[in-house]
C-alpha positions in Angstrom: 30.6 27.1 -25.6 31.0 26.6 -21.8 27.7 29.3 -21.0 26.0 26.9 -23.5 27.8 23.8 -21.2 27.2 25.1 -17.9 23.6 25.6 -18.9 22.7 22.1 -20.4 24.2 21.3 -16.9 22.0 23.3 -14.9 19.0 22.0 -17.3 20.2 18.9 -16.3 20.5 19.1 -12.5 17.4 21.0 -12.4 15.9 17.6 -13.8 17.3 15.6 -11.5 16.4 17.4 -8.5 12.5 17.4 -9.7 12.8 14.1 -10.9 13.8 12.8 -7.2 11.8 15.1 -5.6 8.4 13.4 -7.5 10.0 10.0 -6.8 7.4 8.0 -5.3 6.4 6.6 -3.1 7.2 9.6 -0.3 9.4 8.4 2.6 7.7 8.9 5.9 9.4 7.0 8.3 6.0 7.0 11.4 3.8 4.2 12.2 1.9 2.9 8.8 4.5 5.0 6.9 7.2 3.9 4.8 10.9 4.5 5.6 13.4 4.7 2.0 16.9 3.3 3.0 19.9 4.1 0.8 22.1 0.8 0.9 25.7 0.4 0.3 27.5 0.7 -3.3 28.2 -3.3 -3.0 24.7 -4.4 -2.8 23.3 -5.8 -6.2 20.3 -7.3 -7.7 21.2 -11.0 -6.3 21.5 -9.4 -2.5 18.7 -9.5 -0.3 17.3 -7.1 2.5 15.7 -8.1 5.7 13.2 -6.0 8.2 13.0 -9.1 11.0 12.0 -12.2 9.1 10.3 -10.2 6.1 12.2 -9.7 3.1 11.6 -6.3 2.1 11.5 -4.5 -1.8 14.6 -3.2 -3.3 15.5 -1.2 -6.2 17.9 0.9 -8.6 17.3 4.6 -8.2 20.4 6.2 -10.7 22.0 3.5 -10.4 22.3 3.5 -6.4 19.9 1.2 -4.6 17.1 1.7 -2.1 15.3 -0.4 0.2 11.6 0.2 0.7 10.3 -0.3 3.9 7.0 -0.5 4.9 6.5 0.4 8.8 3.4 -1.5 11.4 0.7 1.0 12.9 2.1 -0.6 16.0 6.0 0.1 15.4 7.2 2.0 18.3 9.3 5.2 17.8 13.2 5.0 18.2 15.5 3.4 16.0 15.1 0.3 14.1 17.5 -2.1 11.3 17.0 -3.7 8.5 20.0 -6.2 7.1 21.1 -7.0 3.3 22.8 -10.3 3.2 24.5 -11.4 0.1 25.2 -14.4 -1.8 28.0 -15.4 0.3 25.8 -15.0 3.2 27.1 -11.7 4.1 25.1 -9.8 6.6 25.3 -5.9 6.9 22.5 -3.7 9.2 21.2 -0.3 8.4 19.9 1.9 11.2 17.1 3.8 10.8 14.9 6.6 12.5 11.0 6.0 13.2 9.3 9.1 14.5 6.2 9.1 16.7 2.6 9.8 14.5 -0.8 10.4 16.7 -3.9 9.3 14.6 -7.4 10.6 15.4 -10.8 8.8 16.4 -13.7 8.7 14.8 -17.3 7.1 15.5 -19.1 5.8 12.8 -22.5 4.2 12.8 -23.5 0.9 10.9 -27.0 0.1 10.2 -26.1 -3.5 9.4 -25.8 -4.6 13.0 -24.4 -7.8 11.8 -21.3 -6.1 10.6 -20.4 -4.8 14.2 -21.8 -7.9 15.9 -21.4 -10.9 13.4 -23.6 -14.1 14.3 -21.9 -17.2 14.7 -22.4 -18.5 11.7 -20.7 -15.0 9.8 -17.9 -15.4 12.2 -16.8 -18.8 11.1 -17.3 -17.8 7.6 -14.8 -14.8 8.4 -12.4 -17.3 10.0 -12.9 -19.4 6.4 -11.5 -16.5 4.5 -9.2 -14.7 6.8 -6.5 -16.9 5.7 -7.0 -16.7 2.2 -7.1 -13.0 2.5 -3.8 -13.1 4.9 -2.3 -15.1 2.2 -2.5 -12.8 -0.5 -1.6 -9.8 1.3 1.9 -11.4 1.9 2.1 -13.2 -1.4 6.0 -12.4 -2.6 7.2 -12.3 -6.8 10.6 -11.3 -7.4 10.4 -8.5 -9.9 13.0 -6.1 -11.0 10.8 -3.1 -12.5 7.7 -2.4 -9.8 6.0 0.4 -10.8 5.8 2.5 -7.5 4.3 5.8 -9.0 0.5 5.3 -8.7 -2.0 7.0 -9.7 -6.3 7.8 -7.8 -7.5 4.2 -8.5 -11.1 6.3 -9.1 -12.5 9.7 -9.2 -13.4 10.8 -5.8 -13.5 12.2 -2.4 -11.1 10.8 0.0 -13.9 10.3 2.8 -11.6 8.3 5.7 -7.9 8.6 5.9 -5.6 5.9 6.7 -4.8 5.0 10.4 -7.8 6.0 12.0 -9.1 4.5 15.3 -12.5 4.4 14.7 -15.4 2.8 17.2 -18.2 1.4 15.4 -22.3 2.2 17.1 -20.8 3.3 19.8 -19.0 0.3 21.2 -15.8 0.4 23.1 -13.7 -1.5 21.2 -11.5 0.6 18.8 -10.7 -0.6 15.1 -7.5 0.7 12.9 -8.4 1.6 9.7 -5.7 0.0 7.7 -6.7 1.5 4.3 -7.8 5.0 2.5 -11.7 5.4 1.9 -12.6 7.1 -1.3 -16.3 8.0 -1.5 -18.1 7.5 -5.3 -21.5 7.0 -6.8 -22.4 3.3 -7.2 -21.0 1.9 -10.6 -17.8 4.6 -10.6 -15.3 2.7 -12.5 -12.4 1.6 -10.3 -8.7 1.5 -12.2 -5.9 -0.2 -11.3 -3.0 2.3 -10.1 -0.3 0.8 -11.4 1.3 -2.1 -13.2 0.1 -5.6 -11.7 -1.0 -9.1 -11.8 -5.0 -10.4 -10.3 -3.7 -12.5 -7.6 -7.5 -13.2 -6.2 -11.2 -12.2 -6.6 -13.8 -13.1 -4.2 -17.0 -12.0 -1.7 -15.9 -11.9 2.0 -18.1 -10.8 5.0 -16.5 -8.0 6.2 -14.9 -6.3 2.7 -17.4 -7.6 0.2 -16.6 -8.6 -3.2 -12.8 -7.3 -3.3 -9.8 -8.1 -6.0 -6.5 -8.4 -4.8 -3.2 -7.4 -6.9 0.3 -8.2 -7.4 2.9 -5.5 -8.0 5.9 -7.5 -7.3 8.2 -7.6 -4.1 5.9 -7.8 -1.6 4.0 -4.5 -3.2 0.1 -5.7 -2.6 -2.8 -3.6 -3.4 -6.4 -4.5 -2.3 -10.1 -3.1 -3.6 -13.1 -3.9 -1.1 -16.8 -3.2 -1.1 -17.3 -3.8 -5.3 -20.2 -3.7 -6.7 -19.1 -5.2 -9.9 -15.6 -6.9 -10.8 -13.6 -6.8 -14.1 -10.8 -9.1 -14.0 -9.6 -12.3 -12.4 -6.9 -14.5 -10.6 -3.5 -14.5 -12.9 -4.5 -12.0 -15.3 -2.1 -9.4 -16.1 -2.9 -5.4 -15.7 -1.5 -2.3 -17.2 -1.8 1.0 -15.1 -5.3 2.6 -15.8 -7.0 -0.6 -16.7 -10.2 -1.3 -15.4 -10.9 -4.0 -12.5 -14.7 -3.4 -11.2 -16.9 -0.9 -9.9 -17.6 0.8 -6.5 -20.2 -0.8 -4.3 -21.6 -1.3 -1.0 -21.0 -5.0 0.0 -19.6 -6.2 2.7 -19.6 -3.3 6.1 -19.9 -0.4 4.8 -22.2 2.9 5.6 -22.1 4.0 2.2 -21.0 3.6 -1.6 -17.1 4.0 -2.0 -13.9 1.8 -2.4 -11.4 1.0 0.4 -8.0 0.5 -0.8 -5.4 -1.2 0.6 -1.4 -1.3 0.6 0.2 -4.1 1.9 4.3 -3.4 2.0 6.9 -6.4 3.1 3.1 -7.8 4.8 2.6 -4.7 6.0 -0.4 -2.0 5.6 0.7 1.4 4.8 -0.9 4.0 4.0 -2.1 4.9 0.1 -1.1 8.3 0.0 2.4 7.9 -0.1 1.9 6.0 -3.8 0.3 9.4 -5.0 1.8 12.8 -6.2 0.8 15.2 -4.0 -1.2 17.5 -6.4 -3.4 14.7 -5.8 -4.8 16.2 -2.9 -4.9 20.2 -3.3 
């Protein structure tokens, strides 16, 4: 009876242990990374956590909460705080570690030369949409179940990694590239990665047509360069489901999707959201 105890415990601790080690997504606590902050037994679901002025995702990991916090390209390394304040208007601050991360350049050419330097007339069509992009990227739902295990929004090859400073026909000013690149034929079906809602569709200059989607919290996924588009504004997604097509619209130099993560207003980068078998 107690081998037969003692190994349903193991069995069991053995579970746990995997279970947290696939928890997603991975903490990496650099610039565009994502740093996981255990908070203190007292907070609760009516608390509230802080990074500066942006409220920040929480949640209930066996039963001991987390903050999720998603970290600038321009963060500089040391040590940083976020605060929990509770209904009584309690404040408590939670250091934190942010370690230095060196991203490489890369030179790309466009053949659309109005994509590296717009006209007039495109650049006050992208100062039309900038804010309605802007405003979708730091839309904020409460929600008390977001889905944070993703999965490959479509089949692949990841061409152009996240955080890159890339210089475009050889000009001198340098671009971060605030998303993951995955290269597919024209038409590839594109699914969404997780549980969601459409908060916007549209065709903008430099990302083309593009769908924008709520995972709750401040947890914002974006889909550029479509060449087709299955859904709309408010409608509701299950993980898997399909929400358009890769394309080439908007500036691009060749058929794939660029996808987006925008944490607490805040691009991060993809890979994190993915199991790491992902990319063997």
């Amino acid at each position: 009876m107690i081998k037969k105890t003692l190994f349903v415990l193991a069995i069991g601790l053995f579970t746990f242990k995997h279970s947290m080690a696939e928890m997603l997504p991975a903490a990496l606590p650099v610039p565009g990374g994502i740093a996981i902050i255990d908070l203190k037994d007292d907070f609760n679901e009516q608390a509230k956590a802080y990074f500066g002025k942006k409220r920040v995702l929480t949640r209930k990991v066996n039963n001991a909460w987390q903050a999720m916090v998603g970290l600038p390209l321009k963060i500089k390394p040391g040590i940083h705080k976020i605060f929990t304040i509770d209904t009584r208007g309690n404040k408590k601050h939670y250091p934190f570690s942010v370690a230095n991360k060196d991203y490489e350049t890369r030179h790309l050419t466009i053949t659309n030369k109005r994509m590296v330097s717009p006209t007039k007339k495109d650049i006050e069509r992208h100062y039309k949409e900038r804010p309605l992009i802007l405003a979708a990227l730091k839309k904020w739902t409460e929600h008390e179940n977001v889905q944070t295990d993703f999965i490959v929004p479509v089949e692949g090859r990841f061409s152009s990694i996240f955080g890159l400073k890339r210089i475009y026909n050889k000009q001198k000013r340098i671009r971060r590239h605030t998303g993951l690149d995955i290269a597919a034929p024209v038409g590839t079906l594109i699914k969404s990665p997780a549980r969601g809602t459409v908060i916007r569709t549209g065709s903008y200059f430099f990302t083309g047509n593009t769908v924008f989607i709520d995972h709750g919290q401040g947890l914002i996924s974006m889909y550029s360069h479509l060449n087709k588009t299955h859904v709309k504004a408010g409608q509701p997604l299950e993980q898997g489901q399909a929400i358009g097509t890769i394309g080439m619209t908007g500036r691009v130099s060749g058929p794939h999707l660029h996808w987006v993560i925008s944490l607490n207003n805040t691009k991060v980068d993809p890979k994190l959201f993915l199991p790491k078998d992902v990319f063997k």
